[in-house]
C-alpha positions in Angstrom: 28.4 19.9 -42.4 25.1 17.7 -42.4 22.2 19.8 -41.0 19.5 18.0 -38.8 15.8 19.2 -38.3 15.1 18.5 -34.7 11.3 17.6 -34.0 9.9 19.8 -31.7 6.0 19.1 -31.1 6.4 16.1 -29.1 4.9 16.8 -26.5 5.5 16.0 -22.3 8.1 12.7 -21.7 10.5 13.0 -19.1 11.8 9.4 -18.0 12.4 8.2 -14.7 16.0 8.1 -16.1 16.8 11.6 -17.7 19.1 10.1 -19.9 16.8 7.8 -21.6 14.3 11.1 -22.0 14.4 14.7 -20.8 12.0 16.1 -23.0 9.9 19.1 -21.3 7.1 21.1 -23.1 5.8 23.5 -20.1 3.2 26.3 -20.9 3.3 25.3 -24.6 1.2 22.8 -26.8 1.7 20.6 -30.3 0.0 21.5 -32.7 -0.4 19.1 -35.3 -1.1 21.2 -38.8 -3.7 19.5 -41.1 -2.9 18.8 -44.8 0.2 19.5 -46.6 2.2 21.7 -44.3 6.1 22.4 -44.3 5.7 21.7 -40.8 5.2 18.3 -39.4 4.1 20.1 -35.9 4.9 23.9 -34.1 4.3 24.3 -30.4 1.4 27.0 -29.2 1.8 29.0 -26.3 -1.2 28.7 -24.0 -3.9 31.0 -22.8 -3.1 33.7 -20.0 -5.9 34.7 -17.7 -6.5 38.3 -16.1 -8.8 39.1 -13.0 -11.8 40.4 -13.5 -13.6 39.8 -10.0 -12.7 39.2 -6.1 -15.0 37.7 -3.7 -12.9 38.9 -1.3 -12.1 35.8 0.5 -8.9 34.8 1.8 -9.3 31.3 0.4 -8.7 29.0 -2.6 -11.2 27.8 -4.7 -13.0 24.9 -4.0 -14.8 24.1 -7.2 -17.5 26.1 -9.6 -20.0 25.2 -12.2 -23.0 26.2 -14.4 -26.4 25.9 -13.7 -29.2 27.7 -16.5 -26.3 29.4 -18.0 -25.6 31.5 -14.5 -21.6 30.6 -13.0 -21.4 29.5 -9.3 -18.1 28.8 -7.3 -17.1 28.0 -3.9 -14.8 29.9 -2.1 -14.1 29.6 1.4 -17.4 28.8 3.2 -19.2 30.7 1.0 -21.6 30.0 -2.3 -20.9 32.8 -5.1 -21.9 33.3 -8.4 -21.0 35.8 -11.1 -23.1 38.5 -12.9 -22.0 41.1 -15.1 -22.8 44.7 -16.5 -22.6 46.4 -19.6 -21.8 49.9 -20.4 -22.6 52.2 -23.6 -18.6 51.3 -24.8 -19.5 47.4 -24.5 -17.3 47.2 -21.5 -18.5 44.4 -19.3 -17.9 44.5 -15.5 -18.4 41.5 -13.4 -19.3 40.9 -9.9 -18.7 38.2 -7.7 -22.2 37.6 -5.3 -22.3 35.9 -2.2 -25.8 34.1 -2.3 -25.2 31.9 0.4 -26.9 34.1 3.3 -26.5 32.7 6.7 -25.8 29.2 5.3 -21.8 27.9 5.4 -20.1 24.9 3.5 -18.5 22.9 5.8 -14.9 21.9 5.4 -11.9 23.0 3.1 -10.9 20.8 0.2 -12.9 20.4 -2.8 -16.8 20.4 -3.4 -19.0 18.2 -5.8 -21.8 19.8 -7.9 -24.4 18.4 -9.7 -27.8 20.4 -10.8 -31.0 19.5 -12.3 -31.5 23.1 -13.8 -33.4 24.7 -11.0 -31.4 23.0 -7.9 -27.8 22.8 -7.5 -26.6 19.9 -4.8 -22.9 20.7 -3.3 -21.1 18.0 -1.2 -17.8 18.9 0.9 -16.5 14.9 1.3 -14.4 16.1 3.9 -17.0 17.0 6.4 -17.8 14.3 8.7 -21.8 14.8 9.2 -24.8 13.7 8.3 -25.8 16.3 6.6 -22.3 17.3 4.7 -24.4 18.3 1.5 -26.8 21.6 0.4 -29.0 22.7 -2.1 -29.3 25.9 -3.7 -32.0 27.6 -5.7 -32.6 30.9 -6.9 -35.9 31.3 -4.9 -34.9 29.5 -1.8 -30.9 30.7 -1.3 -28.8 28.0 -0.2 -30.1 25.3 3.0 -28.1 22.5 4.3 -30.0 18.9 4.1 -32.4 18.3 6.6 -34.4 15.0 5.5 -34.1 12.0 8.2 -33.5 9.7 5.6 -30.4 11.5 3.5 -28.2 8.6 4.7 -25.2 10.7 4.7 -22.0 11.4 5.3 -21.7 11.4 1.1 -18.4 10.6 -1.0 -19.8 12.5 -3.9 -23.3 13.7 -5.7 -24.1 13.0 -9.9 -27.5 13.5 -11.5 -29.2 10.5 -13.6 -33.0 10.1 -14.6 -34.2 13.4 -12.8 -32.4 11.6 -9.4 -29.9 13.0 -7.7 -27.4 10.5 -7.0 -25.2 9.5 -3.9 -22.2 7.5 -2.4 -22.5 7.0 1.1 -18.5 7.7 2.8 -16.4 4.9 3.4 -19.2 2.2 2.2 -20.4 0.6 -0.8 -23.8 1.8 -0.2 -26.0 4.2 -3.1 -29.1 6.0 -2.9 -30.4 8.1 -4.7 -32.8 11.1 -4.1 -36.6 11.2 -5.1 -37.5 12.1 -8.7 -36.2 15.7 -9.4 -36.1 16.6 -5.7 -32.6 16.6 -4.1 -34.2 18.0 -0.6 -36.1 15.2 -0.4 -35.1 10.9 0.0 -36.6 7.8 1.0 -34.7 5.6 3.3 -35.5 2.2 1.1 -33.9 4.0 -2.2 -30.3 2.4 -2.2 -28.6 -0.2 -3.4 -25.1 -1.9 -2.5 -22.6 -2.4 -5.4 -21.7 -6.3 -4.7 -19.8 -7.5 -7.5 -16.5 -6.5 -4.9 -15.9 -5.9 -1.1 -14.1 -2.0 -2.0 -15.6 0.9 -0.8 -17.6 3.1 -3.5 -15.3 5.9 -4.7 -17.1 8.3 -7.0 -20.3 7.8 -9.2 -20.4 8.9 -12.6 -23.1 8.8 -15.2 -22.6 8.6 -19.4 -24.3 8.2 -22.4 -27.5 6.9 -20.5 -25.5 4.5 -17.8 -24.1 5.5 -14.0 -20.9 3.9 -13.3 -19.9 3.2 -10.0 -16.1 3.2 -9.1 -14.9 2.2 -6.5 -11.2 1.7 -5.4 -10.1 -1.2 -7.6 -13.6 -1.6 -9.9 -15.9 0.3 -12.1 -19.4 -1.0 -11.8 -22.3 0.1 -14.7 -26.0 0.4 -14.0 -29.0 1.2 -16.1 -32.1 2.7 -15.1 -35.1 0.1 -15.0 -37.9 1.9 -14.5 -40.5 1.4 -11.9 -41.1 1.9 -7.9 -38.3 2.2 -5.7 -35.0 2.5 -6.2 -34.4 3.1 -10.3 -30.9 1.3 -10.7 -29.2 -2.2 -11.4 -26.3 -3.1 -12.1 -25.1 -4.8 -15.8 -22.6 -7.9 -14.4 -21.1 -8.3 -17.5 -20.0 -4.7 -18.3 -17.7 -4.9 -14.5 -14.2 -3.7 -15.1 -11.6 -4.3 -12.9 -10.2 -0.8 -12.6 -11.3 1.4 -9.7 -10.7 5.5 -9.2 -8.0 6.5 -7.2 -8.7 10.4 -6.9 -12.4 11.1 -7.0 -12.0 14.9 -8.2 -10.0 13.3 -11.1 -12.7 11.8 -13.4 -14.3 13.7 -16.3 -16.1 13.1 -19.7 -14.1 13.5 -22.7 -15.9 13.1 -26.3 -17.8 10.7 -24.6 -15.4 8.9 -22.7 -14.6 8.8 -19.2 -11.2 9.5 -18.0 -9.7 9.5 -14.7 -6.8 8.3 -12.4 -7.1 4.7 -11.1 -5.9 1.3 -10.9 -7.0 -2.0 -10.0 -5.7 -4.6 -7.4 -2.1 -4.2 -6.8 -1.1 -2.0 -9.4 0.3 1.8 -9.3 -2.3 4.5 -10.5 -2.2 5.4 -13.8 -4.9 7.5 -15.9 -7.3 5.3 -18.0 -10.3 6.2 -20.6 -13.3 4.3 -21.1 -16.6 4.2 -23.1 -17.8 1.6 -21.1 -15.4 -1.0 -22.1 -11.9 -2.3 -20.4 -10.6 0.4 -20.0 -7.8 2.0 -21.9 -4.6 3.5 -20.6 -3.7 7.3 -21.6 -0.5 7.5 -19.4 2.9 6.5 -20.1 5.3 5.6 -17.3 7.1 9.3 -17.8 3.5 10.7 -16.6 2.7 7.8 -14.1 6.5 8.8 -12.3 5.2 12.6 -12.8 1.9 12.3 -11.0 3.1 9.8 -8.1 5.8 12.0 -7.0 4.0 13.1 -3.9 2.8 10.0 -3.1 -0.5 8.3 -2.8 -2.2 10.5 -0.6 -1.2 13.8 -3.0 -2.5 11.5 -5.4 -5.9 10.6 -4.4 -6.0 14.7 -4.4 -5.7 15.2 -7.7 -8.5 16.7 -10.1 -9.5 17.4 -13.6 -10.4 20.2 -15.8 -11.7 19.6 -19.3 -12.0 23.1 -21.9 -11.0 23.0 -25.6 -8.8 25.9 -26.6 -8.0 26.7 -30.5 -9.5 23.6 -32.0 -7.7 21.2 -29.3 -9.4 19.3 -26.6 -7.5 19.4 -23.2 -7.9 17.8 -19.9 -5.7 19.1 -17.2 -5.0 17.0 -14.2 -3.5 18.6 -11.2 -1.9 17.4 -8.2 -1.7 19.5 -5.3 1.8 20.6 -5.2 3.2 18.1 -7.4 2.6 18.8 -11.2 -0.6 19.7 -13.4 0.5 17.6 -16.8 -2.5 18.4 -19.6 -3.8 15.6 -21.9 -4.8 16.5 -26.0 -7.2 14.5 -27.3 -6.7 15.5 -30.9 -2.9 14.8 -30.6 -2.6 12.9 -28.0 0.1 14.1 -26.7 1.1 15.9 -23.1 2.0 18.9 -22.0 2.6 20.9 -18.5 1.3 23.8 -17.1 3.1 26.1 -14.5 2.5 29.4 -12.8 4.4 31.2 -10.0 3.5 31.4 -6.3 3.6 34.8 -4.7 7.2 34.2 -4.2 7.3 34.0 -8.1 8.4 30.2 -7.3 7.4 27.9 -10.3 3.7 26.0 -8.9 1.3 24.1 -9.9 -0.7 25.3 -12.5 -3.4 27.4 -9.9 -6.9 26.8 -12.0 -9.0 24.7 -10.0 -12.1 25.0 -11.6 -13.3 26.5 -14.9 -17.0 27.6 -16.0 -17.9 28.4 -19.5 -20.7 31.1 -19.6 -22.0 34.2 -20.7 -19.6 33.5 -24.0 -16.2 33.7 -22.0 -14.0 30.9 -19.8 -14.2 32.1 -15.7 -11.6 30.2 -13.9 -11.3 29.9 -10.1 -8.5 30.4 -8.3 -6.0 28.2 -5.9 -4.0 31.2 -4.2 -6.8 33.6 -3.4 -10.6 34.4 -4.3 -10.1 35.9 -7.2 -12.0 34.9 -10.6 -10.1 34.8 -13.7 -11.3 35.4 -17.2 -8.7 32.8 -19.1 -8.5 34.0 -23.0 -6.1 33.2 -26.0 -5.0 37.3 -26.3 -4.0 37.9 -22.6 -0.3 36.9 -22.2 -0.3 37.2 -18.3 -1.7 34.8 -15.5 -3.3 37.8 -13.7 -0.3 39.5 -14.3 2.7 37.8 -13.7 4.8 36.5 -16.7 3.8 32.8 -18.4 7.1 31.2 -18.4 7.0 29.0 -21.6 9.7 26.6 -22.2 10.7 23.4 -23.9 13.7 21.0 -24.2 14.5 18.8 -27.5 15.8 15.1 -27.6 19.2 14.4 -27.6 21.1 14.3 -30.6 24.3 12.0 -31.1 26.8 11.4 -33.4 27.0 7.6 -33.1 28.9 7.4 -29.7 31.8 9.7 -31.6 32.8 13.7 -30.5 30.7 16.6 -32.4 30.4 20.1 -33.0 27.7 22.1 -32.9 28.2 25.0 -35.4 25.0 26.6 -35.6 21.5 25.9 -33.8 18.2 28.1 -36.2 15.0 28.5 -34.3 11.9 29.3 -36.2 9.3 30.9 -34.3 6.2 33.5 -35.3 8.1 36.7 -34.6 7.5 40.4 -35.2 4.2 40.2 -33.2 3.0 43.3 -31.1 4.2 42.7 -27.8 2.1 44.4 -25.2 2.1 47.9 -24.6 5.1 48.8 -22.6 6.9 46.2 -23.0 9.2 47.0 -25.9 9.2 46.4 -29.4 12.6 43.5 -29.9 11.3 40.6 -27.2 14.0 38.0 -27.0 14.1 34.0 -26.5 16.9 32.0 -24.5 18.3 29.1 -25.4 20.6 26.8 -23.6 22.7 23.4 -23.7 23.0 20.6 -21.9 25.9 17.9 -22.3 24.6 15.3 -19.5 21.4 14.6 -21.5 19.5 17.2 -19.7 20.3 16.8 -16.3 22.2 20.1 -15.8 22.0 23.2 -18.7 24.7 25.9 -19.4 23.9 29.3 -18.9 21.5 31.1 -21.4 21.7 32.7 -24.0 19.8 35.3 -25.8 18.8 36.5 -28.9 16.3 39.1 -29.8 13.3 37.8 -31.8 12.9 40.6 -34.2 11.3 44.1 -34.3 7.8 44.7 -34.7 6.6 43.4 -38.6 9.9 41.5 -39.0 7.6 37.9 -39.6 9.2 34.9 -39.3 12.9 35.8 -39.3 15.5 32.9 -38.3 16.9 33.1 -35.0 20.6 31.8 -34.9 22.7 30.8 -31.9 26.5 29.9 -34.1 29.5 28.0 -32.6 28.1 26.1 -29.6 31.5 24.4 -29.0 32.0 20.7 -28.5 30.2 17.7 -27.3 31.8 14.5 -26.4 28.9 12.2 -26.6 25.2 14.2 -27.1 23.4 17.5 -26.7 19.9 18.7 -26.3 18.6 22.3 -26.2 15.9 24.2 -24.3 14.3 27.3 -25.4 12.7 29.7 -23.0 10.3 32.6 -23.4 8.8 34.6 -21.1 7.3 37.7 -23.0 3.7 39.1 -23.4 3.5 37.9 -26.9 2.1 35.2 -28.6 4.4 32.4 -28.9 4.6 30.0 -32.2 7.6 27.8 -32.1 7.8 26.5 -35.8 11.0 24.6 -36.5 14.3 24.1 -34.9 17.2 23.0 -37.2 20.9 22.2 -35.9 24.5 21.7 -37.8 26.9 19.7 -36.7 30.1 19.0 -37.8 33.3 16.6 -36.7 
């Protein structure tokens, strides 16, 4: 009986039509090994993430960042940032401050940051004043935006030059604020992005230029120097592909990525140096992201960490899907967690701050403030459902047996305390090219110290025209899928 090795890193590509591709890859990444492996590729399970503060607010988090190496989020109304103790053991013990004082952030959906090392400028885009932006510093606390001339409501804040840099809502108006003072504006220090009619989106500045996105163009600008306003625009370098959700854009080994699309076209997500602009997505992940629609859509935004030598960007939509982009591989992944009815979500990071040597990530069902690290095997402490399906295998169009399916995987680990010492992985069939799956079945994994042992499901029955397999693990372990090899038979 011929014996097939099934491919397993392939990442995240589900088709429109599950027939022509059902292949899922949740809470586990390829990994690509360097050199002269006997694996072309093995599938990592992902970091877990365990509480380690509360700011005691009964609302999700709107955004955080760094500013002099000191983490700040949003939560709520309310401007926090994180400090932590030691004790003699090492032990550290952090603590989430409010250092907003009397001052509130307006509104409820997600905040834009920007900082020039001493101030920090937050927008809320969804509050309809003026004045929908404030600055922080450590001396001063936190004061909404007073000055006459801060032509606001604002889409969005970046900093360029030592100038704090704005979209004006529902325009295609930019200003920008005077030289490294973001309380502080002149009414004359704007421009209008004219190479097309659509409103301004987002502003974003790389590598020395601030591109300007608006709903079906991106728009590039250098700094020129002299009085007045400090910006103009580079006609040549105009791409016709705008920003669709203005949370969604991030830098990427100096690229930009984001979700867009330009006149008359469905949104798809795009990277670009400053040149045309190259798509990431295929039509498995534009499906995925649109399923809620346009206005989910325009929702969405982006996380960017690296995590074991790989370089991810997450993009979430709001009750729709978080699908996770790997710029070494470039392949795709998903990421899940559970709601407090343990129903599969979202993946509920929505925002992540590198400092003080660790990863804190914010939170989208409560307050709380994670600490996200590659030994915690719990999202603060529910169970990290990791799972992923294989292509279908055939026999030309004739009837097959399966008589055997071997799973390699990294066993023999140390679970976590309590938890046992034999954890066990489920595996189960599907006949309709993974529409619907037959009940699972499982298999122990192997006892503590038992390393790499083969996991064996025999005499999986017959298949009338093709078969693929998901695998499903849900233990507090570290997870290393390493090769999956099937016999079939007539």
């Amino acid at each position: 009986m011929p014996r097939t090795k099934l491919p397993i890193a392939k990442g995240f590509n589900r088709d429109e039509s599950l027939t022509v591709a059902a292949i899922d890859c949740v809470n586990l990444f390829p990994h690509i090994p360097q050199g002269k492996t006997v694996e072309d590729g093995v599938l990592f399970g992902v970091a877990g993430i365990e509480q380690v503060t509360d700011t005691a607010v009964n609302a999700f988090n709107r955004g955080g960042t760094a500013m002099a190496g000191i983490p700040y989020f949003v939560c709520g109304d309310k401007l926090y940032n994180v400090t932590y103790t030691t004790d003699l053991a090492g032990v550290r013990t952090y603590t989430a401050n409010d250092v907003s004082g009397a001052e509130t952030i307006n509104g409820t959906a997600r905040v834009f940051f920007s900082n020039n090392g001493v101030q920090l400028v937050i927008v809320a885009p969804d509050y309809a004043n003026q004045f929908n932006a404030w600055v922080y510093t450590v001396a001063g606390g936190l004061v909404q935006l007073t000055d006459a001339d801060f032509d606001g409501p604002v889409a969005g804040v970046d900093y360029s030059y030592g100038y704090f840099l704005f979209a004006k809502a529902s325009s295609n108006k930019w200003f920008q604020s005077d030289l490294r003072d973001g309380e502080s504006y002149i009414a004359t220090d704007f421009t209008i992005a004219e190479s097309d009619p659509d409103n301004i989106v987002v502003i974003k500045s790389l590598n020395g230029l601030v591109y300007v996105f608006g709903t079906t163009t991106m728009e590039p600008y250098q700094n020129i120097g002299g009085a007045g306003f400090q910006f103009q625009t580079i006609p040549s370098a105009i791409q016709q592909k705008g920003c669709t959700a203005p949370h969604s854009i991030v830098e990427l080994n100096g690229n930009l990525m984001w979700i867009g699309a330009g006149v008359n076209e469905q949104p798809a997500i795009y990277a670009s140096s400053g040149g045309l602009p190259e798509k990431l997505s295929s039509a498995a992940i534009d499906n995925l992201i649109y399923q809620g629609g346009i206005t989910q859509l325009q929702n969405a935004y982006a996380i960017k960490w690296a995590e074991r030598g790989h370089s991810f960007v997450s993009i979430t939509v709001p009750s729709v899907c978080t699908i996770v982009y790997d710029a070494v591989t470039g392949l795709w992944h998903e990421r899940k967690s559970v709601d407090r009815f343990y129903q599969p979500q979202p993946w509920r990071v929505t925002s992540m701050v590198d400092a003080y040597s660790v990863r804190l990530v914010g939170d989208e069902l409560s307050g709380v403030i994670g600490l996200m690290s590659e030994g915690t095997f719990y999202e603060y402490g529910d169970e990290i459902r990791s799972y992923f399906t294989t292509e279908a295998i055939e026999n030309s169009g004739k009837p097959f047996s399966v008589s055997q399916v071997q799973l390699q995987m990294e066993t023999g680990t140390n679970p976590v305390t309590g938890q046992g010492s034999a954890p066990v992985v489920r595996m189960s069939v599907s006949k309709d090219g993974g529409i619907t799956y037959s009940p699972e079945i499982s298999r122990e994994m192997g006892s503590t110290g038992d390393y790499y042992s083969a996991i064996s499901w025999p005499a999986l029955g017959r298949y009338s025209r093709s078969a693929c397999f998901r695998f499903d693990i849900s233990e507090p372990i570290k997870k290393v899928f390493s090769r999956l090899e099937v016999e079939i038979g007539a």
